[in-house]
C-alpha positions as CSV (number, residue, x, y, z in Angstrom):
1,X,10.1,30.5,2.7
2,X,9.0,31.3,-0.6
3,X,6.7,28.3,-2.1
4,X,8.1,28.7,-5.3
5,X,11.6,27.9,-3.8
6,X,10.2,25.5,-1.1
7,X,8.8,23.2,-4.4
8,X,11.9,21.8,-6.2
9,X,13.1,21.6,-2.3
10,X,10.8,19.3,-1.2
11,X,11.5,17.3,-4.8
12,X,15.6,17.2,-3.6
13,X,14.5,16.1,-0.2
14,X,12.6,13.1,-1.5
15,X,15.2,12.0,-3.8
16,X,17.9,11.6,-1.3
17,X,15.7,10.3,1.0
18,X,15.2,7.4,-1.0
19,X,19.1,7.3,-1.9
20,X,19.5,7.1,1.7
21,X,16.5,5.3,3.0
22,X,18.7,1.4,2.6
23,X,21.8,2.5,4.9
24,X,20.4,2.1,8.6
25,X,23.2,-0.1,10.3
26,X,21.4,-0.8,13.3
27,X,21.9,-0.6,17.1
28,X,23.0,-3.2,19.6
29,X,20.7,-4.9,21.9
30,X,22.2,-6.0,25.3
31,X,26.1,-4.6,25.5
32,X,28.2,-7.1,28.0
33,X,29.3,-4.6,29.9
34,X,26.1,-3.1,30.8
35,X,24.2,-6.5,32.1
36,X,20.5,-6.1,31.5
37,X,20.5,-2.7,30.2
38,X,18.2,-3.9,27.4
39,X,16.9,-7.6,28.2
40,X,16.2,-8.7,24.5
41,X,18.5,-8.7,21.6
42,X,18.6,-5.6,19.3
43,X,19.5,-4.7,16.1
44,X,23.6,-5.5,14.6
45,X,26.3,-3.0,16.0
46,X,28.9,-2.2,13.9
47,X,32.2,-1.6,13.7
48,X,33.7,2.0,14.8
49,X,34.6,4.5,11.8
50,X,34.2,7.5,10.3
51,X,30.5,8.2,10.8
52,X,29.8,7.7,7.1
53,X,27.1,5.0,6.3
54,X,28.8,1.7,4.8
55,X,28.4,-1.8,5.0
56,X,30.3,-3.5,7.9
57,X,30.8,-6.4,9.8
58,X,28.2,-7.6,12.3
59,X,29.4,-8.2,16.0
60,X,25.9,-9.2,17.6
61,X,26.7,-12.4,19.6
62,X,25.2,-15.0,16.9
63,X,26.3,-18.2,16.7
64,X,29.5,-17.7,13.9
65,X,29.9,-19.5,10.6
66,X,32.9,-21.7,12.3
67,X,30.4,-23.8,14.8
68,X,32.7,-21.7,17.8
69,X,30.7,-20.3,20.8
70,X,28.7,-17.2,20.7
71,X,29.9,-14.2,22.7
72,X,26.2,-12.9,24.0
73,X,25.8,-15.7,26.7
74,X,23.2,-17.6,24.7
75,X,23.2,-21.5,24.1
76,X,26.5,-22.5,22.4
77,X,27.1,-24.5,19.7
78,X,28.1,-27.4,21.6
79,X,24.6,-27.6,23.8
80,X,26.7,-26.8,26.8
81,X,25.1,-24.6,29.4
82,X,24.7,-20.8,28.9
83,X,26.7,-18.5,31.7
84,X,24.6,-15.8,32.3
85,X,22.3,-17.5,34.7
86,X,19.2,-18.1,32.7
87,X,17.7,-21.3,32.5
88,X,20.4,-24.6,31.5
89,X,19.6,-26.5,28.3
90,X,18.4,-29.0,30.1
91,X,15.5,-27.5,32.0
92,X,16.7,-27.6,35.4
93,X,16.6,-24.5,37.4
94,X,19.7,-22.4,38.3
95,X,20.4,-22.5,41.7
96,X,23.1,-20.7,44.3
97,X,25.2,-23.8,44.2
98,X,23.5,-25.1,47.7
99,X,20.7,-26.7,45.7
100,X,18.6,-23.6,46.2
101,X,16.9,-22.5,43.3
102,X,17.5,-18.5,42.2
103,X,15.1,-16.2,42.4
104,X,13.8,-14.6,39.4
105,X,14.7,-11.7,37.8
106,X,12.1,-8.9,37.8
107,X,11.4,-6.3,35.4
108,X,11.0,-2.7,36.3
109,X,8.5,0.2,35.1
110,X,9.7,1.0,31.8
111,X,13.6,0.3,30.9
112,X,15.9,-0.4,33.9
113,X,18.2,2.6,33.1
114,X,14.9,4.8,32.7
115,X,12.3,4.2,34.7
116,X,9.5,5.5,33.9
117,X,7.4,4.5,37.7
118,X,4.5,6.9,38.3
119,X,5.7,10.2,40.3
120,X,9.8,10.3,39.4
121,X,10.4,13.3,38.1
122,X,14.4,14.5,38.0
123,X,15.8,17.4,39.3
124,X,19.5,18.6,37.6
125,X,21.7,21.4,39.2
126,X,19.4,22.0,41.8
127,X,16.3,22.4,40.0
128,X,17.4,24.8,37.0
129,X,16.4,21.9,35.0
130,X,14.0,19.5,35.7
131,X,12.3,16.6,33.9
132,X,9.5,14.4,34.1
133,X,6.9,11.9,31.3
134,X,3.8,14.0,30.0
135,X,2.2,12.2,27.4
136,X,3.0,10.0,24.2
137,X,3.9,10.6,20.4
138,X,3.7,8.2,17.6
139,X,7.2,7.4,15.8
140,X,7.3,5.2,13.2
141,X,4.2,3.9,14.0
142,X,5.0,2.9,17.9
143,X,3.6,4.9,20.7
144,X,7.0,7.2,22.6
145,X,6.9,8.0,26.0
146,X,7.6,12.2,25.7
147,X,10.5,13.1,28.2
148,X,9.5,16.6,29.1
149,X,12.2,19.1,30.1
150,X,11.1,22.6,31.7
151,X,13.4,24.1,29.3
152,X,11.1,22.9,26.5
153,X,13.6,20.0,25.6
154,X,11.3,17.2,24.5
155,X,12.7,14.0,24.2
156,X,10.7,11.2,22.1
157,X,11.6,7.8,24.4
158,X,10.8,4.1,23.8
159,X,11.3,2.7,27.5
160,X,10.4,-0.9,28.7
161,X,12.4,-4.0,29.3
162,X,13.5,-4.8,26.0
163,X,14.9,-1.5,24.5
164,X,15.9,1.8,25.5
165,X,15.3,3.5,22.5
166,X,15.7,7.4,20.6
167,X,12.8,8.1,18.3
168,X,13.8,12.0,17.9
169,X,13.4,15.6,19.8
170,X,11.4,18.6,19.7
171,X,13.6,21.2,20.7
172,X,14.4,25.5,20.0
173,X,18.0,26.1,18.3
174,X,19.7,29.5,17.4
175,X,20.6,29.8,14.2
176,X,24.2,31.4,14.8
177,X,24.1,33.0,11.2
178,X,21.4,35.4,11.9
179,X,20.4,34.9,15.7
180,X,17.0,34.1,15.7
181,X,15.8,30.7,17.6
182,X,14.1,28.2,15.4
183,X,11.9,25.3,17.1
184,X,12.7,22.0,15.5
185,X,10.7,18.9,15.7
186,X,11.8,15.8,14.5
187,X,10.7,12.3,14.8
188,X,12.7,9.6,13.4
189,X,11.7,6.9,11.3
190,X,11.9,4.6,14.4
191,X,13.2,4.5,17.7
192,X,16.8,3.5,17.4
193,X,18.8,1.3,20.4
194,X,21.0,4.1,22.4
195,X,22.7,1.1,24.7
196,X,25.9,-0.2,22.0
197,X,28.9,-2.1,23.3
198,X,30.9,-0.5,20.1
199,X,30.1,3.0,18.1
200,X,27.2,2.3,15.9
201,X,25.7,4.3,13.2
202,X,21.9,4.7,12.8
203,X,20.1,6.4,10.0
204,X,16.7,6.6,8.3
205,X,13.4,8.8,7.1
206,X,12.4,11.2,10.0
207,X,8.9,13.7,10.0
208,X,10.7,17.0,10.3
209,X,9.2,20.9,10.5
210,X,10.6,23.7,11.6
211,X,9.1,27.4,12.9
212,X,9.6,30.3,12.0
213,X,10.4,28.8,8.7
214,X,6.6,27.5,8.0
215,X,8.1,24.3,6.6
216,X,7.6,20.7,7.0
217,X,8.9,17.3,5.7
218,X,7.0,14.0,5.9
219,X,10.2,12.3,4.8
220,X,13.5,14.4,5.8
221,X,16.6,11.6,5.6
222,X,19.0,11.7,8.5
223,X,22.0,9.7,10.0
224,X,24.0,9.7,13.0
225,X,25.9,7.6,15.6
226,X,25.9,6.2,18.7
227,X,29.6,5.9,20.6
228,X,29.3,3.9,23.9
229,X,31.7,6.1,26.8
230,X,32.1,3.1,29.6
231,X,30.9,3.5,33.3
232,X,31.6,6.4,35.0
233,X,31.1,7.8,39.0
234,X,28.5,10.6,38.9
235,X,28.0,13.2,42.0
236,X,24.1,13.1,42.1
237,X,23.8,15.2,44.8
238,X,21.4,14.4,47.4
239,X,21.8,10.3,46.1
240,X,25.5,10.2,46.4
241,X,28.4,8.8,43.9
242,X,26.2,6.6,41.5
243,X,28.1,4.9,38.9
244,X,26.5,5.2,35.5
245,X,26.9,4.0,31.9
246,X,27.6,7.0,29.0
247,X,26.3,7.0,25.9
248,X,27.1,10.0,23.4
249,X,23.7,10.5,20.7
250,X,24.6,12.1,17.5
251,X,22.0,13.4,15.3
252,X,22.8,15.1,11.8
253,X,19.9,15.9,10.2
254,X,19.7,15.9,6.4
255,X,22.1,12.9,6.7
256,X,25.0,12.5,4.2
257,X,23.3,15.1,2.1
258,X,22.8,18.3,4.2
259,X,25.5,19.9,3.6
260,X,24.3,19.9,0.2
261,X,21.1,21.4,1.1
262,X,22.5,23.7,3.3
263,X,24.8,25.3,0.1
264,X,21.7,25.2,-1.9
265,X,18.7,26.2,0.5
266,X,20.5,28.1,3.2
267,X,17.8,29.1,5.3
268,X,17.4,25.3,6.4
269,X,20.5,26.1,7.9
270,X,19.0,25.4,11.8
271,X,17.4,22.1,10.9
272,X,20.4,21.0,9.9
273,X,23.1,21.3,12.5
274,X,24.3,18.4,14.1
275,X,23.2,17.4,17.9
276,X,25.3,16.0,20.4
277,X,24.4,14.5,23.7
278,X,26.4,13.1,25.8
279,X,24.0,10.6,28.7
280,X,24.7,8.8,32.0
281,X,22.3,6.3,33.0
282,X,22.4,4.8,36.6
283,X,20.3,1.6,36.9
284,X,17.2,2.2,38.6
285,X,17.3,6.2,38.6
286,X,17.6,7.0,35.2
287,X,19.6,10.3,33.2
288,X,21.9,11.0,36.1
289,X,23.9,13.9,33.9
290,X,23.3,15.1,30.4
291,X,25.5,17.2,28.5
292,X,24.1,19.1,25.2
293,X,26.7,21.1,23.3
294,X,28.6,22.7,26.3
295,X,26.2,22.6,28.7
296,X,26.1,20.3,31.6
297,X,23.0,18.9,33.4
298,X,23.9,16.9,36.5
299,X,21.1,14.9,38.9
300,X,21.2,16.6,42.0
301,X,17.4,15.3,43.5
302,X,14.6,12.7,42.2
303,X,11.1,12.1,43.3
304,X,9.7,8.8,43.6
305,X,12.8,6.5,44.7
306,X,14.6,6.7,47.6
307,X,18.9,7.0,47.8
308,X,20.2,3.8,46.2
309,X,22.9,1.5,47.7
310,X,26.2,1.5,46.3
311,X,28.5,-1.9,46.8
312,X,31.8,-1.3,44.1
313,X,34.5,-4.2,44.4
314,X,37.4,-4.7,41.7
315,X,36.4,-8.3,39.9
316,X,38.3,-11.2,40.8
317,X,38.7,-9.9,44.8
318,X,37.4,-12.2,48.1
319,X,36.7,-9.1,49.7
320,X,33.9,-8.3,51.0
321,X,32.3,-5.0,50.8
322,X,30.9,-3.2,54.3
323,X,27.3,-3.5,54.6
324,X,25.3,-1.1,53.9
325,X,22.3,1.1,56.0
326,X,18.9,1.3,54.4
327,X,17.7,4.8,54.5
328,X,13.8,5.9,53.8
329,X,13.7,9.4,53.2
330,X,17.1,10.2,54.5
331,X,16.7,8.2,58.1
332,X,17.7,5.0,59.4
333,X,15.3,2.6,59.3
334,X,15.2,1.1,63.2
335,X,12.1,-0.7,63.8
336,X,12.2,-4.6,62.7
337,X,8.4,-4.9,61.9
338,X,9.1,-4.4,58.3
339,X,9.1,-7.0,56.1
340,X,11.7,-7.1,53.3
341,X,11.9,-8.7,49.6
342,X,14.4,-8.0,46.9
343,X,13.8,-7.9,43.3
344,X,16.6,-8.7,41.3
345,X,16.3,-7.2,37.7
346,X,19.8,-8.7,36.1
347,X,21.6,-12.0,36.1
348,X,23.2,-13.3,37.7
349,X,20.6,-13.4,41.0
350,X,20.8,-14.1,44.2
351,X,23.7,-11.9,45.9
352,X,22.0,-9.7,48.2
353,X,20.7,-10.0,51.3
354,X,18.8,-7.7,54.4
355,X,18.7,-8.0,58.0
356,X,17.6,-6.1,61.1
357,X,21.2,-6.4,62.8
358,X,22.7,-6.2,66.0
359,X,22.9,-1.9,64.8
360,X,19.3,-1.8,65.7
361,X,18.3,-0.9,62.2
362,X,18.4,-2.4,58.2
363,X,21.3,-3.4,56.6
364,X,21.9,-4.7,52.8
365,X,24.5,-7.0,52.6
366,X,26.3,-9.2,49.6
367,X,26.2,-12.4,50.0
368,X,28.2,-13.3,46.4
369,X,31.5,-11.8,44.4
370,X,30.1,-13.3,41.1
371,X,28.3,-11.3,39.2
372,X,30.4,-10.2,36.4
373,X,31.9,-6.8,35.0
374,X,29.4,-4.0,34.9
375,X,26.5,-2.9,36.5
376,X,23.9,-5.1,38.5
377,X,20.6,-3.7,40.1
378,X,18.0,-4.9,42.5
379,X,15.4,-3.4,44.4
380,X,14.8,-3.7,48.1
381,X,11.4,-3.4,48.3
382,X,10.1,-2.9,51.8
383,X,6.6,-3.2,53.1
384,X,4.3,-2.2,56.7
385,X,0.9,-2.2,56.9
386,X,0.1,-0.1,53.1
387,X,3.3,1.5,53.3
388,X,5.5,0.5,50.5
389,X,8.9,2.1,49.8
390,X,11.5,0.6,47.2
391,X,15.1,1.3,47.5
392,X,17.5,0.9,44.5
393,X,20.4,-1.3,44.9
394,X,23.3,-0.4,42.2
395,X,26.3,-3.1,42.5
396,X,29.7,-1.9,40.7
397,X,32.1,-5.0,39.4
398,X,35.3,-3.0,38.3
């Protein structure tokens, strides 16, 4: 790009940025529906509309105006005791209504709904696409896991217990005006919550540059949204129906002002379309199917966990679901000198337990209908001699 024309650019870039810098809406922390899928409150979801930045009203479970009870499971008003199994108000301990107390819930390596465990790497329609973390890149001053794709996709993560969060992409685009493929790189301003029990916008001041254009922006203003898409069966191939919570992620680069850019500086034209990516995220095994654009990535194999267990039951039923066979690498496991322990990692706790049966092998069985709408997820972690082997336990509450 000419630097003569790149100057007054980068002076139009910087003004809108700071017209745009104030109209970040936030993200939601822990959505209902999704138990545990962040474990610490985020930032204020907002109302569904058109996209557009605009102030709206918060809906992030604090306490309201009117003294009524909160809606995010914490202390009410009143001082009556919470429902989501955490600790009373009084500083007793919960307890499986025997007198026993619970057990604890455990946090995983990285978020829940991404693990990031040493080893796991993802494999998607049979290993066209796989995907694994290499490295780390600052955003907004934190330190990003990178999600690397072998089709060059590279996905800028924040993943531990508190937040599963999007701080940008470095990714190759072709420009459909002229055909050539541009490599973008963009890092947000700050990773931004991706879990939201309601559409939520986003926006902010992102680190931008794109090739073959020779440019660069150290403060390039951007928006998008976040539009939760409920809980979904996924095929994931060699581990079976998992159920999994969709989230669509749309970036527009440029923000509210691109198109404006776009009329003026045409050539920016790549850095400026829109992304959309649709993900489904099954607790304890991470991006189960992705779908950019058109294209659809499915899960069909993962290293470093073995094929969860899968109870589903409709809420509300006293039916038991059938127990369910531990496998370790794909076989029944039939000698009893294993020792077992589950690791819950969402409330409520305490519904799960495994026995060598009368089968001659492992079974996981439920031992409670109350957990709730949603997801739930433990681990069965089991242990002989230095062998250690973890197996994922997704519970479905329709």
């Amino acid at each position: 790009m000419n630097a003569l024309r790149l100057l007054p650019l980068v002076w139009v870039v910087l003004a809108l940025t700071g017209c745009g810098a104030s109209d970040d809406l936030g993200s939601a922390g822990n959505p209902s529906r999704y138990p545990d899928a962040t474990q610490g409150p985020g930032s204020t979801p907002t109302t569904p509309d058109d996209g557009a930045p605009s102030d709206e009203t918060p809906d992030d479970g604090s306490a309201p105006d009117d003294g009524s009870t909160p809606d995010d499971g914490s202390t009410p008003d009143d001082g009556s005791t919470p429902d989501d199994g955490s600790t009373p108000d009084d500083g007793s301990t919960p307890d499986d209504g025997t007198g026993s107390p619970l057990p604890p819930v455990q946090p995983t390596d990285g978020n829940l709904y991404l693990p990031t465990s040493p080893g796991m790497r993802w494999y998607y329609n049979d290993g066209a696409l796989t995907a694994a973390f290499s490295g780390t890149t600052q955003v907004g001053g934190q330190t990003l896991a990178n999600l690397q794709y072998s089709n060059g996709l590279v996905d800028y993560v924040l993943s531990d217990g508190a937040i599963l969060g999007y701080g940008g992409s470095q990714y190759s685009q072709v420009n459909p005006a002229d055909g050539v493929r541009y490599e973008i790189n963009i890092k947000l301003g700050r990773p931004h919550p991706i879990f939201v029990s309601t559409a939520t916008n986003y926006s902010g001041s992102a680190v931008a540059s794109a090739q073959p254009l020779n440019v660069s922006f150290p403060s390039f203003p951007y928006n998008g949204r976040i539009t939760p898409l409920g809980i979904s069966r996924i095929d994931a191939g060699d581990l079976g129906s998992l159920p999994a919570v969709g989230m669509r992620v749309m970036l527009n680069p440029g923000g509210t002002w691109g198109d404006l850019l776009v009329l003026t500086y045409p050539e920016l034209g790549p850095i400026m379309q829109r992304r959309t990516t649709d993900l489904w995220f099954a607790p304890g095994v991470g991006i189960v199917q992705r779908k950019d654009g058109d294209v659809t990535h499915r899960l069909t194999a993962v290293d470093g966990i073995q094929r969860p267990l899968v109870f589903e039951f409709a809420a509300g039923t006293s039916t038991y679901p059938d127990p369910l066979q531990i496998l370790l690498d794909g076989e029944p496991v039939t000698s009893n000198d294993w020792s077992r322990q589950v690791l819950y990692h969402t409330n409520p706790t305490g519904w799960l337990q495994v026995n060598f049966d009368g089968t001659g092998s492992w079974r996981a069985s439920l031992t409670s209908l109350a957990q709730g709408e949603g997801l739930h997820s433990a681990t069965v972690r089991m242990t002989r001699g230095d062998e250690q082997v973890d197996v994922p336990v997704i519970v479905y509450v329709q």
